[in-house]
C-alpha positions as CSV (number, residue, x, y, z in Angstrom):
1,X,-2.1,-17.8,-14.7
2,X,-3.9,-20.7,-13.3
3,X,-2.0,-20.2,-9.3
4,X,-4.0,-17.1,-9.2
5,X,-7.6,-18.0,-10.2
6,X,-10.4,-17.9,-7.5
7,X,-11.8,-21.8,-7.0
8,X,-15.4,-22.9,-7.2
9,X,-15.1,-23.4,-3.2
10,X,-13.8,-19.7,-2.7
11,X,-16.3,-18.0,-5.7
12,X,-19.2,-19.6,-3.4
13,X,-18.1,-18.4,-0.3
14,X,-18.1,-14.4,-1.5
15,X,-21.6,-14.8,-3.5
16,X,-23.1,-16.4,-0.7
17,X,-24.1,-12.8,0.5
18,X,-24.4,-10.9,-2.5
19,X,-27.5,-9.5,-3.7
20,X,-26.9,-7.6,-6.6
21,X,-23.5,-7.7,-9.3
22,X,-22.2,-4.0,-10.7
23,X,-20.5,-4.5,-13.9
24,X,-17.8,-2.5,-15.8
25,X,-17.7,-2.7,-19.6
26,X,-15.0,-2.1,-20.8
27,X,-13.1,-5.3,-20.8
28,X,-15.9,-7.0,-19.0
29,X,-18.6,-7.0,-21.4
30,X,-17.0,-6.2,-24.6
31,X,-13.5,-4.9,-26.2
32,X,-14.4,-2.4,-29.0
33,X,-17.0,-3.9,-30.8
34,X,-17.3,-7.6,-29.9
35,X,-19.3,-8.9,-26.9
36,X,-16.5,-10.7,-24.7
37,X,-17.4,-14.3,-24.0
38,X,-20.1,-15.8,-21.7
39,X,-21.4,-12.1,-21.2
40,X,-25.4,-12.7,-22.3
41,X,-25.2,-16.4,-20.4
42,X,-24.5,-14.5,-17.2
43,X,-27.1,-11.8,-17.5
44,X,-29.7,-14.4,-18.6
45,X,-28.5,-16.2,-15.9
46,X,-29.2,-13.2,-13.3
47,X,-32.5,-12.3,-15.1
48,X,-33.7,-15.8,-14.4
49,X,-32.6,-15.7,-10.8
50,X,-33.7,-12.3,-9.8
51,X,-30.6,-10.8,-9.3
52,X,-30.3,-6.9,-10.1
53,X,-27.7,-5.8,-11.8
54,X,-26.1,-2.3,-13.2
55,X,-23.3,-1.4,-15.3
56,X,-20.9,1.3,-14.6
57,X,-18.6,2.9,-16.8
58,X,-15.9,5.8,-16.5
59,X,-16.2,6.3,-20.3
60,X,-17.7,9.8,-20.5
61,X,-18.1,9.4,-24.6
62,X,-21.7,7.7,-24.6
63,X,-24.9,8.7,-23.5
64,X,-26.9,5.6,-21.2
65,X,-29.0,5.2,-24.2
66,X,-26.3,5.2,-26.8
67,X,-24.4,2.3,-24.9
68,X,-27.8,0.6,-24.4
69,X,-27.5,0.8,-28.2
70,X,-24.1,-0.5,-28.5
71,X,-25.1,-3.6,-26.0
72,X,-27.8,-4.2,-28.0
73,X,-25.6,-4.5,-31.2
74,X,-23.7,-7.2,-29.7
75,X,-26.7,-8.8,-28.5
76,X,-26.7,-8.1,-25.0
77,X,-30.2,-6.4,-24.6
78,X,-30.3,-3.7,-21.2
79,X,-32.5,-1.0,-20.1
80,X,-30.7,2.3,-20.5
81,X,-31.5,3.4,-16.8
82,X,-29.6,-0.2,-15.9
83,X,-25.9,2.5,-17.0
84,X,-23.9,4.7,-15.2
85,X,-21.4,6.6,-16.9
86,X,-19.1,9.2,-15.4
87,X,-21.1,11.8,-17.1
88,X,-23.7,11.9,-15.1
89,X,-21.9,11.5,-11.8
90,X,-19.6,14.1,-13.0
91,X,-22.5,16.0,-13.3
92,X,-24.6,15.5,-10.3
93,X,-21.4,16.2,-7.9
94,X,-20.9,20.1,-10.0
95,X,-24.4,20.6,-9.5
96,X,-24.1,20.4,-5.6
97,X,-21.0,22.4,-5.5
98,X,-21.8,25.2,-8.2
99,X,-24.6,27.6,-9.1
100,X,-26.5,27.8,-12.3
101,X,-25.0,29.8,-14.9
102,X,-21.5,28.6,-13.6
103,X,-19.3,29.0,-16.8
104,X,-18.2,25.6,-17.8
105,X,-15.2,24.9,-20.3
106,X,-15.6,21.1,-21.3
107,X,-12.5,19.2,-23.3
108,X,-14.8,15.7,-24.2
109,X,-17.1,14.0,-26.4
110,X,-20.8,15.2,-27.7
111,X,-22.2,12.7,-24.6
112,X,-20.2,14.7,-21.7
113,X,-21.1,18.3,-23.3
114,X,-24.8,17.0,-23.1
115,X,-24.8,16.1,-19.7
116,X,-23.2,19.1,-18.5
117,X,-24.4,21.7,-20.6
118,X,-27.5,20.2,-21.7
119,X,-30.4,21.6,-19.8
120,X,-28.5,25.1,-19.9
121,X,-28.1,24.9,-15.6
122,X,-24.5,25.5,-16.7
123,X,-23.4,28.1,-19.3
124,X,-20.5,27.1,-22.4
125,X,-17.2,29.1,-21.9
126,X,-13.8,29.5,-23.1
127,X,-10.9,30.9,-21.7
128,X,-13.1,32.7,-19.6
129,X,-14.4,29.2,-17.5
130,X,-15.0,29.0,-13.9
131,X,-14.6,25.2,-13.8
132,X,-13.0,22.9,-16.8
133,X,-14.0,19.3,-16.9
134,X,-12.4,16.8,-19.2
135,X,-13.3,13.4,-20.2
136,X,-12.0,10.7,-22.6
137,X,-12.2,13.0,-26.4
138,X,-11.8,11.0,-29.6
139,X,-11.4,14.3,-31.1
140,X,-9.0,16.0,-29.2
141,X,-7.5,18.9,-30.7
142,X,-4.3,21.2,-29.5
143,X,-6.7,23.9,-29.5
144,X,-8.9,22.3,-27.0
145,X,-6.0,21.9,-24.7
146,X,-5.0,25.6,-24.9
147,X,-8.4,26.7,-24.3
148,X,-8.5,24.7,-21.1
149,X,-4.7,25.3,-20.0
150,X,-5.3,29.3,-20.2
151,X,-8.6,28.7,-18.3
152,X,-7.1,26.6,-15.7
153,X,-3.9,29.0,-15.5
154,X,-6.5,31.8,-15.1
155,X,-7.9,30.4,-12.0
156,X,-10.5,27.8,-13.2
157,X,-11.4,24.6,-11.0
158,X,-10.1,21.8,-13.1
159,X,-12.3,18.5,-12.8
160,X,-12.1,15.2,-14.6
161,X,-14.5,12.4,-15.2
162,X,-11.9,9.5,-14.6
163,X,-8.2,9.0,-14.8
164,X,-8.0,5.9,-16.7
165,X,-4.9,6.4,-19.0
166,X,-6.3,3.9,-21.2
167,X,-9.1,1.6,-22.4
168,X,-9.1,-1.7,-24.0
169,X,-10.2,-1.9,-27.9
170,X,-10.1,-4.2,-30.6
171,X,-6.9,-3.3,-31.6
172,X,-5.2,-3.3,-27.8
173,X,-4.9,-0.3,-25.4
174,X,-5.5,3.3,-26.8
175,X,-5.0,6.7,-25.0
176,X,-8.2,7.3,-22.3
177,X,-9.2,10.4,-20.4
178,X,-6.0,9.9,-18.0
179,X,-3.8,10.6,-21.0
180,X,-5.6,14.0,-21.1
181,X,-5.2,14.7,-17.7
182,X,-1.2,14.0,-17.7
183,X,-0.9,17.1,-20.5
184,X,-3.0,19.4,-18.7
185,X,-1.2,18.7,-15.7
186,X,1.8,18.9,-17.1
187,X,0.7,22.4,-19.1
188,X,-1.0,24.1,-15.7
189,X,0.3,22.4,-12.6
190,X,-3.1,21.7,-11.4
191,X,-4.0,18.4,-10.0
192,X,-7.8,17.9,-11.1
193,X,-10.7,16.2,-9.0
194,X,-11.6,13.4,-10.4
195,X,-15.3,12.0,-10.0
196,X,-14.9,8.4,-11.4
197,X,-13.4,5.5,-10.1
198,X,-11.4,4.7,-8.3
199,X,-13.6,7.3,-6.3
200,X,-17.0,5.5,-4.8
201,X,-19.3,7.9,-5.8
202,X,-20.5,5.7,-8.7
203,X,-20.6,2.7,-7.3
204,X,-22.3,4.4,-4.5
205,X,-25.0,5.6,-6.5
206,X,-25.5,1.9,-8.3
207,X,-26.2,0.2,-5.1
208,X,-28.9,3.1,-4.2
209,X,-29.9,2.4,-7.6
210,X,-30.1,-1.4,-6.9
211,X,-31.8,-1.0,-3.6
212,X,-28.9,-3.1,-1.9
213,X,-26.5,-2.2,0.5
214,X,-22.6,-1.7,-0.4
215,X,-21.9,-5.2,1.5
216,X,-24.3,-6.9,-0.7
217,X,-22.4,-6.4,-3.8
218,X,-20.4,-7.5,-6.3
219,X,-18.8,-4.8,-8.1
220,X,-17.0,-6.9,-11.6
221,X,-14.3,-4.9,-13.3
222,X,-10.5,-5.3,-15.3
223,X,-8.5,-3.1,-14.0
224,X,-7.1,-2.8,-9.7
225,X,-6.4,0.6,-9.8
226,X,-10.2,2.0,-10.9
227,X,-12.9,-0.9,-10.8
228,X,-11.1,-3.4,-7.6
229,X,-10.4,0.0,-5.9
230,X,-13.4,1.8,-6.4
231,X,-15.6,-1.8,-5.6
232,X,-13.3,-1.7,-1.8
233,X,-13.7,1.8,-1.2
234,X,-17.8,1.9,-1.5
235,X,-17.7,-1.7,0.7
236,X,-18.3,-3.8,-2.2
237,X,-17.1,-7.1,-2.4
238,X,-14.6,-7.5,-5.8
239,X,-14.0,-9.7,-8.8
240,X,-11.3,-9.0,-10.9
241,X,-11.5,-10.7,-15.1
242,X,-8.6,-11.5,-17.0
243,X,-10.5,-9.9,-19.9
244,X,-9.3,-6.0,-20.0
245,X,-6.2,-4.4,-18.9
246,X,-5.0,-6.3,-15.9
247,X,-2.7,-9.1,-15.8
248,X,-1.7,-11.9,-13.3
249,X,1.7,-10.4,-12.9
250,X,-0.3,-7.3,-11.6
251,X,-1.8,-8.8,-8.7
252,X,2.0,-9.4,-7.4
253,X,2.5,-7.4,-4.8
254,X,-0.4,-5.0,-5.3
255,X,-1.7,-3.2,-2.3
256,X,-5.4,-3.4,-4.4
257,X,-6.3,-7.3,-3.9
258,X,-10.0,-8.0,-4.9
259,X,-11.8,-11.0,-3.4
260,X,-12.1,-13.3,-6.4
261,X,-10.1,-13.1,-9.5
262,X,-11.6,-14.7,-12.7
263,X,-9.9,-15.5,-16.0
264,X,-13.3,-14.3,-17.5
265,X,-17.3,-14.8,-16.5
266,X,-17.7,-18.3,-17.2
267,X,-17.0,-18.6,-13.2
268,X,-20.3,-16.7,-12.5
269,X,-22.4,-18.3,-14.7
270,X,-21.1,-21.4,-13.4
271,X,-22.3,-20.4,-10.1
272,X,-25.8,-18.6,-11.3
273,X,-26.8,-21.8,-13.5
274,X,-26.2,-23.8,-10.5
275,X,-27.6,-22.2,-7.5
276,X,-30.4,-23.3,-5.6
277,X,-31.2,-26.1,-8.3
């Protein structure tokens, strides 16, 4: 593992520009339940040192304020308007393509229907939706998936909030939102849109958030094919943590390379507790 870790030299060189850090969380901050190590060191470390920072999920199953709640029971305390989830950017990009009362058939959690549905802009619907959006559902049911397979078969746009197959818990990987996808595809033949990463739009919308621009920064995530990508295609630079899902022996050969890999933040604290001292 150690032939493909970043070096103190190299780990300078990238920060020396950055302004602002956008973290995942999901494997970055915490698996499950348990905060993953040197987590609150490096965001007391950025507090200290004036260094913004958001956190970006694709996980459509909390609200910004529940997670805030679930940081804050792991003792890492955040301001709820610090998170993005999918939700909302799934969200914002239907409002700007669809009219209110558009009929809306949603296969996810209680956090997804409420930021969809929510402030009644869109209206609830069944087989008889204009659009279906799905998300990550910890109480998926084959009823659901009918509902939105004879929707989509009846000419619904199909949209998704991510297409991560899985997420990282206590207990190891478990089915995510792109396990949903694969049977709706495979039940409709419809390829959905998907608003999450790998797609920019979140990261985008951080850095506005931040007041920085892409170039300036740091986008932290476990997994090439959503966080790395999503961090190169909005101009960010990229750390990858051996935390999550991804592996050494996935960096060989990949097309996604990020600029620093880290076997976890230790690496960035490091570097924040030493700064400018």
């Amino acid at each position: 593992m150690t032939a493909v870790l970043s070096g103190k030299a190299e780990i300078e060189l990238v920060l020396r520009d950055v302004r602002a850090l956008v973290f995942d969380m999901d494997g970055v901050l915490y698996r499950g339940n348990t905060r993953l190590p040197h987590v609150r060191e490096l965001l007391e470390q950025l507090d200290r040192r004036g260094v913004p920072y958001a956190m970006v999920t694709n996980n459509s199953t909390r609200t910004p304020a529940q997670y805030a709640e679930k940081l804050a029971g792991m003792g890492i305390s955040t301001l709820a308007e610090r998170i993005l989830t999918s939700s909302l950017v799934t969200r914002a990009w239907l409002e700007q393509r669809y009219p209110r009362g558009t009929r809306v058939y949603i296969v996810g959690m209680e956090s997804l229907q409420e930021a969809i549905l929510g402030d009644g802009y869109f209206t609830p619907a069944g087989t008889d939706a204009e659009v279906v959006v799905s998300g990550a559902d910890f109480s998926l049911t084959y009823d659901k998936l009918r509902i939105a397979t004879l929707a989509i078969r009846r000419g619904a746009h199909y949209v998704a909030t991510n297409p991560d197959k899985t997420f990282p818990s206590e207990e190891g990987l478990i089915p995510g939102a792109g396990a949903i996808i694969a049977a709706l595809v495979a039940a409709t033949d419809v390829t959905p849109v998907v608003i999450g990463k790998p797609e920019p739009a979140i990261m985008l919308r951080a850095a506005a958030l931040l007041g920085v621009e892409p170039a300036q920064v740091l986008a932290i995530g476990d997994r090439l094919d959503t966080d790395v990508l999503a961090g190169r295609r909005a101009g960010f630079r990229t750390a990858l943590v051996l935390t999550g899902v991804a592996t050494p022996a996935d960096l060989d050969g990949g097309e996604v390379r990020p600029d620093l890999v880290l076997p976890d933040l230790e690496p960035l604290v490091d570097y924040y507790r030493e700064e400018r001292r």
